[in-house]
C-alpha positions in Angstrom: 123.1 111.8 162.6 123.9 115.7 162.3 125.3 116.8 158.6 127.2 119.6 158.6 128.0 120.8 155.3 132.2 122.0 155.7 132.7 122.8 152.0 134.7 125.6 149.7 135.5 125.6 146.4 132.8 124.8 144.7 132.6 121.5 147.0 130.6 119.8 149.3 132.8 118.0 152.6 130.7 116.8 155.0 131.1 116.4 158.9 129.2 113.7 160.5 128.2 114.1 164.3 126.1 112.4 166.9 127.4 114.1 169.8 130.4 115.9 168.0 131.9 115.5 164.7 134.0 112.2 164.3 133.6 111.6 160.5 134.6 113.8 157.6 133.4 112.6 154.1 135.4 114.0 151.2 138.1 116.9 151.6 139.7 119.5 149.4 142.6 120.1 146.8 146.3 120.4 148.5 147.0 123.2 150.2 143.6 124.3 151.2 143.9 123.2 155.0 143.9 126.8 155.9 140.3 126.8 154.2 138.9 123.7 155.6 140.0 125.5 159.0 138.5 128.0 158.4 135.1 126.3 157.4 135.2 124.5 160.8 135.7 127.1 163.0 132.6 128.8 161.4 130.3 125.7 161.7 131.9 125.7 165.2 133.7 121.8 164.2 136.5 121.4 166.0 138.6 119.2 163.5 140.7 117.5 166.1 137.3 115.9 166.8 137.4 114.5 163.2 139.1 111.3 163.9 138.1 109.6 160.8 138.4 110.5 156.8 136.7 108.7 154.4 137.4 110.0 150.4 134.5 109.1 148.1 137.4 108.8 145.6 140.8 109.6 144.9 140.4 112.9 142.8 142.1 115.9 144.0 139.5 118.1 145.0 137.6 115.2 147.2 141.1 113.8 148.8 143.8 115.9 148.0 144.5 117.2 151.7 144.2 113.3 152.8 147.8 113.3 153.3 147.9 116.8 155.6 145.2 115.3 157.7 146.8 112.2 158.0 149.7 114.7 159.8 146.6 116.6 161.5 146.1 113.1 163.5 143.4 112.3 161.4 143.0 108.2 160.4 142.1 107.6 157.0 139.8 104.8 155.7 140.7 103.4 152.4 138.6 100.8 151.2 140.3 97.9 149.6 139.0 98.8 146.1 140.6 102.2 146.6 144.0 101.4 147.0 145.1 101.2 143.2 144.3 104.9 143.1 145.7 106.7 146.3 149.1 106.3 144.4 147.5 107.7 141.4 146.3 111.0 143.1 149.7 111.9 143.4 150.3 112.0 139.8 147.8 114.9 139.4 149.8 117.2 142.0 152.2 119.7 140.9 155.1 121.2 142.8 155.3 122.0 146.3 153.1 119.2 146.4 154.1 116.7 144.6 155.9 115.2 148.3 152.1 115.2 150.0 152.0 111.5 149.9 148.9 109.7 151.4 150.1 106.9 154.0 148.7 103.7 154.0 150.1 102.6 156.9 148.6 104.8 158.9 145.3 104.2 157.0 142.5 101.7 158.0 141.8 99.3 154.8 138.5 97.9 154.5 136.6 96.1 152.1 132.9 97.1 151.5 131.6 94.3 153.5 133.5 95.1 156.7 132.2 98.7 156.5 128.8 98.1 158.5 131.2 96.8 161.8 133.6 99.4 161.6 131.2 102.7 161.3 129.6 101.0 164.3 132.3 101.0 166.6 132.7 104.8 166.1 128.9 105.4 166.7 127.1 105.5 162.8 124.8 103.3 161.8 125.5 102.5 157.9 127.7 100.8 155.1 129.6 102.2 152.5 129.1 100.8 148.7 131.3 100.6 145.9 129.2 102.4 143.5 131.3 103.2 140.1 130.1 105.5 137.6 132.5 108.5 138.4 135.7 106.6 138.7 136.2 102.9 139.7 137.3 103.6 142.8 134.0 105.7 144.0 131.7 105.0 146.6 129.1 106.1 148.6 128.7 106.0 152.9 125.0 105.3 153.1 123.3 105.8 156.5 120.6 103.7 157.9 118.9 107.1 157.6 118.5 107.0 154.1 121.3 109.4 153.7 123.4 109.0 151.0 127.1 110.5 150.4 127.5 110.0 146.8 130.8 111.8 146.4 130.8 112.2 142.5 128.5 109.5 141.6 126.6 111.0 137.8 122.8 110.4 137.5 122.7 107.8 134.4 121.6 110.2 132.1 124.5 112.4 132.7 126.9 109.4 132.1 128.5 108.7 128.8 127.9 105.6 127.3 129.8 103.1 129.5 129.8 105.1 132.6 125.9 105.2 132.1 125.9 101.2 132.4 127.8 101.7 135.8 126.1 104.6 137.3 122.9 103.5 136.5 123.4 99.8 138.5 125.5 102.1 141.1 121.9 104.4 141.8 119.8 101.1 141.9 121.8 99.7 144.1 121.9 102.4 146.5 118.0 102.6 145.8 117.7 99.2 146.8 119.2 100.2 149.8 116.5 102.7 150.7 118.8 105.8 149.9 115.9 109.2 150.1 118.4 112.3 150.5 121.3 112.3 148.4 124.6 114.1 149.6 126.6 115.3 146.5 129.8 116.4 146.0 129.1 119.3 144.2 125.6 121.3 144.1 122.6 121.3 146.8 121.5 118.2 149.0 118.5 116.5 146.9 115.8 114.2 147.8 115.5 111.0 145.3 111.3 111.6 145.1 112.5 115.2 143.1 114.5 113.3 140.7 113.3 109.5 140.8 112.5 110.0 136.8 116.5 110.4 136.2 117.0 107.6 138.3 
């Protein structure tokens, strides 16, 4: 599986690929569609090529152009713990966006356990895990790879105290799961041998 690395911002969005790109993790803050353009045509992604979107959470800067992708042709998947939130993102949008509602219509809902079957159909070989610690609603696409999109996901010791409970059975579960190069949503890739002593 290729990674390429579309962010701005300040944040990472990632394109995954086997032959092209079909799978965008995470996505910017309304009204920066001109800049995620922008970021594909210079990792030469052609984004009607990205037919899926998958938000590691619904905070603005990892799903707030959900809704203008949606119009782009792109098919989001919401996963059935996520649903509570998608209304809630709207909340944090201020005028002319306010009317940028996500679509879940349109949307494919999943649960965690249906993951593995779907991502197969469209050629990747993974799950995707509910892994709380950041926000309820956060999870993480983990490839049979070992690669691990972790959107938001804190190390323990930069939880506070209840988070800490969450993240820390969020990172043993995706260590469980063999998880080796971690995918962030902010800051440089990292390999879980550098930092198994936060873990």
């Amino acid at each position: 599986m290729n990674v390429i690395n579309l962010g701005y911002d300040s944040a990472n969005y990632y394109a995954l690929a086997t032959t092209h790109p079909v799978l965008l993790v995470d996505v910017g803050f309304p009204g920066t569609l001109g800049k995620l353009k922008h970021q594909c045509k210079r990792q030469g992604v052609e984004l009607a090529h990205l037919h899926y979107l998958l938000a590691t959470h619904y905070h603005p800067d990892h799903a707030g152009l959900a809704s203008a992708l949606q119009d782009e042709g792109i098919t989001l998947i919401v996963l059935k713990n996520q649903i509570a939130s998608v209304p809630v993102l709207q909340s944090y949008f201020k005028p002319p966006y306010q009317d940028n509602s996500i679509d879940l219509t349109r949307a494919i809902l999943i649960t965690n356990e249906e993951s593995r079957a779907f991502l197969a159909k469209v050629g990747i070989q993974g799950e995707i895990l509910h892994t709380p610690g950041h926000s309820d609603d956060s999870n993480t696409l983990l490839l049979d790879d070992g690669a691990a999109f972790t959107g938001d996901l804190p190390l323990p010791m930069m939880a506070g105290e209840a988070p800490f409970m969450q993240a820390r059975a969020s990172w043993q579960q995706l260590l469980a799961r063999k998880a080796s190069i971690i995918y962030p949503g902010h800051g440089p890739s990292w390999r879980v041998s550098e930092r198994a002593n936060m873990l």
